[in-house]
C-alpha positions as CSV (number, residue, x, y, z in Angstrom):
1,X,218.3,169.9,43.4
2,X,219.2,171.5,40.0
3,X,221.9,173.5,38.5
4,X,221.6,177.2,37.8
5,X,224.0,178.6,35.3
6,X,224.3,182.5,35.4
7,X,224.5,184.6,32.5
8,X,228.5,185.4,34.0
9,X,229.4,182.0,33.8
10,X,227.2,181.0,29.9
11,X,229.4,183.7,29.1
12,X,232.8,181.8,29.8
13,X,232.0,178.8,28.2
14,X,230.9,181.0,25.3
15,X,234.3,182.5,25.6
16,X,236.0,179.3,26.0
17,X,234.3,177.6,23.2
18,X,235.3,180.3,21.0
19,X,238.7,180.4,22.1
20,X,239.5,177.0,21.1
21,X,236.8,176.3,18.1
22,X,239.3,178.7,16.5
23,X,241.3,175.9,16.1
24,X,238.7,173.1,16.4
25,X,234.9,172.7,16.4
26,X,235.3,169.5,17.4
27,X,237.6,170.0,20.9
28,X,235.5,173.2,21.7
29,X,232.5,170.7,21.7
30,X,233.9,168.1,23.7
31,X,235.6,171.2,25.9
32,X,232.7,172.9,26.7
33,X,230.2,169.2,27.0
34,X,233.2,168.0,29.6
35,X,232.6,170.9,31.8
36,X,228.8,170.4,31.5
37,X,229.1,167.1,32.5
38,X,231.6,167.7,35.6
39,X,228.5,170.2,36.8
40,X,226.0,167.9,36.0
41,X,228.0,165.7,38.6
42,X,227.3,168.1,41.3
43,X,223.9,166.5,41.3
44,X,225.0,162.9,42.4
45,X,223.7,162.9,45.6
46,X,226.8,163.4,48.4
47,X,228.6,165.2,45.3
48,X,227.5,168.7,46.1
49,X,230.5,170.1,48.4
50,X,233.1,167.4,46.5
51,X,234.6,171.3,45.1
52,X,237.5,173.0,47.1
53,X,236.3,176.1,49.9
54,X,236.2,178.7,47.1
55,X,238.1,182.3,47.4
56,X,235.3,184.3,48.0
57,X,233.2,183.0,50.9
58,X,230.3,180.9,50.2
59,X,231.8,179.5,47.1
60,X,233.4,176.4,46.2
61,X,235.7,175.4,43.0
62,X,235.3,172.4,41.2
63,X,238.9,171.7,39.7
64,X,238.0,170.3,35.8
65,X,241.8,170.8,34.5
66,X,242.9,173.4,33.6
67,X,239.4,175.2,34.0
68,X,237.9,175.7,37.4
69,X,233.8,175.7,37.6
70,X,233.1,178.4,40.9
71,X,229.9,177.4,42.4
72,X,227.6,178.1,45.5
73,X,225.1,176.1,47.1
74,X,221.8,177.5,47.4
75,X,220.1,175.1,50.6
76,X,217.3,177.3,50.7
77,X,216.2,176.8,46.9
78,X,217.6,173.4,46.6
79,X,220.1,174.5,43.7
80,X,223.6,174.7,42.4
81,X,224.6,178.1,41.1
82,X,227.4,177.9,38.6
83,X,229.1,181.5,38.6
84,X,231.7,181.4,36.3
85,X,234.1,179.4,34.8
86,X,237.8,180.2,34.5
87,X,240.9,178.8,32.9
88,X,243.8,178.3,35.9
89,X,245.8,180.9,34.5
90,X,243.2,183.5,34.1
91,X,243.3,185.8,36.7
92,X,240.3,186.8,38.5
């Protein structure tokens, strides 16, 4: 299995990184590498479907405070699509 990250959801961390490298380089790094690694984790084997049912059907959100990662699992590929990525508040 692998992880897919569509162009939608490059686009939020771009967004996110921006938002707080404003402030800090350095915490927009570590911001955007946590996230990363919390969908890197998706690949632990078992760790898949560890995200909530998402809102939309076929989706699940994986909860990496106060951001939420929105995923689907794509059986027939053998991959992880990330969607998007969205700050708790944010609405959608």
């Amino acid at each position: 299995m692998n992880i897919v990250i569509r162009d939608s959801a490059a686009a939020d961390l771009e967004l996110i990184y921006a938002w707080i490298a404003r402030y800090s380089p350095r915490a927009a790094d570590e911001v955007v590498e946590q996230l990363l690694e919390r969908m890197r984790g998706l690949l632990i084997p078992g760790m898949a479907r560890i995200g909530r049912p998402g809102r939309e059907k076929g989706t699940r959100e994986l909860v990496e405070r106060p951001y939420i990662i929105v995923y689907e699992i794509d059986e027939t590929n053998d991959q992880i699509v990330v969607l998007g990525v969205f700050h708790g508040r944010q609405k959608r």
